[in-house]
Phi, psi and omega in degrees: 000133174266112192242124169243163202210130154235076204281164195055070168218168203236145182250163166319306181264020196180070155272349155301351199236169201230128196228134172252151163252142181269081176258136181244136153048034175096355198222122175313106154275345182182134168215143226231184169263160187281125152239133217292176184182185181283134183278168174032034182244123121010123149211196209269189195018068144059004191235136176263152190254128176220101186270123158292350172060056181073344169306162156288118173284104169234183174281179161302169192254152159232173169233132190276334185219101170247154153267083181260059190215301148294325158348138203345072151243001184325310179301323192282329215225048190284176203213081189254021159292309178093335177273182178310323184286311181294341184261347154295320187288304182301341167281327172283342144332280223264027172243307190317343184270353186076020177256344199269143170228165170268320199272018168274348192247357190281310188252040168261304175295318148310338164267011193245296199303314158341268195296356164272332185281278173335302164296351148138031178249145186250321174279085192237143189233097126269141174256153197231145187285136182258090189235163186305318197253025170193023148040220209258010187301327177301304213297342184269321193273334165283355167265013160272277162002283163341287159344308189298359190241351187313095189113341194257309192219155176277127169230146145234146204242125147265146173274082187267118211265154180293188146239151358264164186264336207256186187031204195301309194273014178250351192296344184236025151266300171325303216278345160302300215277331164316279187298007194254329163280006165281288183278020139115049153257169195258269194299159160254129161216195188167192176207097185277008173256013184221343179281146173273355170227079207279333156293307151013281192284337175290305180306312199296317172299336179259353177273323170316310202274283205297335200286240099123288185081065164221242194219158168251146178197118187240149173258137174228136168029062172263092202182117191260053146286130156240024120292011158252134197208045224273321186320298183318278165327315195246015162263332168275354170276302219302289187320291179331318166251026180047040181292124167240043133276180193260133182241129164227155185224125173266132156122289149047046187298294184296347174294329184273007139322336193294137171296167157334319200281338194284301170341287183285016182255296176329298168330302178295313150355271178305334176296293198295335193276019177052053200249151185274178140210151185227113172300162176204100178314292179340282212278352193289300161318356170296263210305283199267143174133330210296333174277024193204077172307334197243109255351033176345116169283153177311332223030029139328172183251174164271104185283304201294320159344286186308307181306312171325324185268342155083046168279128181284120174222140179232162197231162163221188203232325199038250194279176184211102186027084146199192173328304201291327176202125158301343178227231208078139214233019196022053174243100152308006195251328177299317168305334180279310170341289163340284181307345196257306183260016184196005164243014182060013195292190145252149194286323195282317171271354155306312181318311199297310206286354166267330177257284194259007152298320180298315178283343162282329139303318135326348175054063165245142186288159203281157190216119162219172285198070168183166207288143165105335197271156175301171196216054135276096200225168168212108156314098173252153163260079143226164186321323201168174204296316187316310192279334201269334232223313208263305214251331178057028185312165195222019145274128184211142095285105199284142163214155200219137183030032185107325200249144151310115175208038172190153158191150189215130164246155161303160169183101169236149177213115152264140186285079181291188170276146161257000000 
């Protein structure tokens, strides 16, 4: 039996007090008052010691929606369009060119995953491109990837399959997507607001992902158009065919275009279809608005709706310094940070839609700072979540079932005058 102690640390709901944690075999068995004791040390049967010095104990963080196929290509891959189109053009640019390589994308992702790991995620849902003219290669170089991670974090893989997918000119994206659920993706995904057929593309995924037996995860209406409203449809195919698997729909732009009433007609729609939505702030503020100088919208989904209808929403970082977004720093907390000044959040629940909302989109079991729960936990050194949020410090300790497997400390100095 493996026993870890994670001591001194301070909690969310009790931050005057000082608390030791009890880990067994990966699962919080007991939390105690804190007593001092040796920091960082080995002791005998097998149990490790971990002094928090006082940080705030929360669960880990996760991310529901990356490109790690893409990921920090900006330099390789400019978009000096700046907009959504230019940056599908620039990316199918540079692969017809031969610059996407599989082992460039093996160690680009392993260096995406780093930095995803290292701010405190244990969880991540990348989506990889699924295309006629590179067949299952993403999806074969992030299961490479992977590997380098065996033990550290839970990843899943979507297929974002091309358009078109359907009739005579889609046969060699099926057959992509076919080898690509061959060599192991966990999601069907796609973009059924972009496809010419876009119920097309809802039915064929959802009949793949049941024959499969696995989840659905769509980029929908990422577009500030508010005739397109493609969300509405593919929360009544969910219904309609009872699919019982877990469904998300990312992005989901144009809902926030919507009068009240339709939102909240959608809203119930999606409630009912047990369906996740995941705004993803970063890249929608990149990408959309540029051609609307004048109140230039946010590109959000209608957050508040959703919530109202007791809709599960969880947020992401989506791209990360490449064509799609230029910058990104792979922290949730910047993505919560986000949800708070352009999404209206309060910080405890942005905290929630980077953590334990993400993992209920993800069908992982939940996690919290209590006897019984999994010890996928991150040690910050800050005041509270709100401070944690604010300030994002980079003294962290990532723990995954108990064990260490990331840790970064801060370290500043101002020179003042004497």
């Amino acid at each position: 039996m493996t026993t870890v102690t994670l001591a001194n640390a301070r909690l969310v709901d009790r931050s005057d007090e000082l608390f030791d944690l009890t880990i067994v075999d990966g699962a919080i068995a007991e939390v105690s008052p804190y007593v001092a004791t040796v920091p960082d040390s080995d002791h005998a049967d097998d149990s490790v010691v971990h002094d928090l010095a006082g940080w705030l104990l929360v669960p880990s963080l996760a991310e529901p929606h990356a490109h790690l196929d893409k990921a920090l290509t900006a330099e390789l891959v400019p978009n000096p369009r700046g907009d959504l189109i230019g940056a599908i053009e620039a990316w199918h640019g540079a692969a017809a060119a031969g610059l996407i390589t599989h082992d460039g994308m093996v160690e680009r992702a392993i260096a995406a995953i780093d930095k995803l790991l290292v701010h405190g995620v244990t969880a991540v849902r990348t989506h990889v491109n699924v295309l006629e003219s590179t067949g299952a290669a993403a999806v074969l170089a992030l299961r490479e990837a992977a590997r380098a991670f065996e033990g550290l974090l839970d990843l899943q893989i979507v297929g974002l399959v091309g358009f078109p997918i359907t009739g005579p000119n889609g046969a060699g994206t099926r057959a992509a997507l076919a080898a690509s659920l061959e060599a192991g993706l966990d999601l069907v995904g796609g973009c059924p607001h972009l496809d010419p057929d876009g119920l097309g593309l809802i039915d064929l995924a959802l009949t793949a992902a049941t024959e499969a037996g696995i989840g659905i995860d769509f980029h929908v209406d990422e577009v500030l158009d508010p005739g397109v409203l493609t969300l509405r449809d593919f929360a009544k195919s969910v219904i309609d065919t009872g699919f019982e698997h877990p469904v998300t729909a990312s992005h989901c732009v144009s809902l926030g275009l919507q009068q009240p009433d339709v939102q909240a007609e959608v809203a119930s729609l999606v409630a009912e279809a047990n369906m996740s939505i995941v705004p993803l702030p970063q890249t929608n503020l990149f990408l959309q608005g540029r051609e609307q100088p004048t109140a230039t919208p946010r590109a959000l989904t209608a957050v508040a709706a959703l919530q109202e209808a007791g809709v599960n929403v969880a947020a992401g970082g989506d791209n990360v310094q490449d064509p799609f977004n230029l910058v990104g720093r792979s922290d949730p907390l910047e993505t919560a940070a986000l949800m708070v000044m352009a999404g209206h959040q309060l910080p405890d629940e942005a905290f929630a839609m980077v953590s334990a909302n993400v993992r209920t989109a993800l069908g992982l079991p939940a996690v919290s700072v209590e006897v019984g729960s999994p010890a996928d936990l991150l040690a910050i050194d800050a005041p509270s979540v709100r401070g944690a949020i604010a300030d994002a410090p980079m003294s962290r300790r990532v723990f995954r079932a108990g064990t260490l497997v990331a840790s970064s400390d801060e370290i500043s100095h101002v020179n003042r005058p004497t």
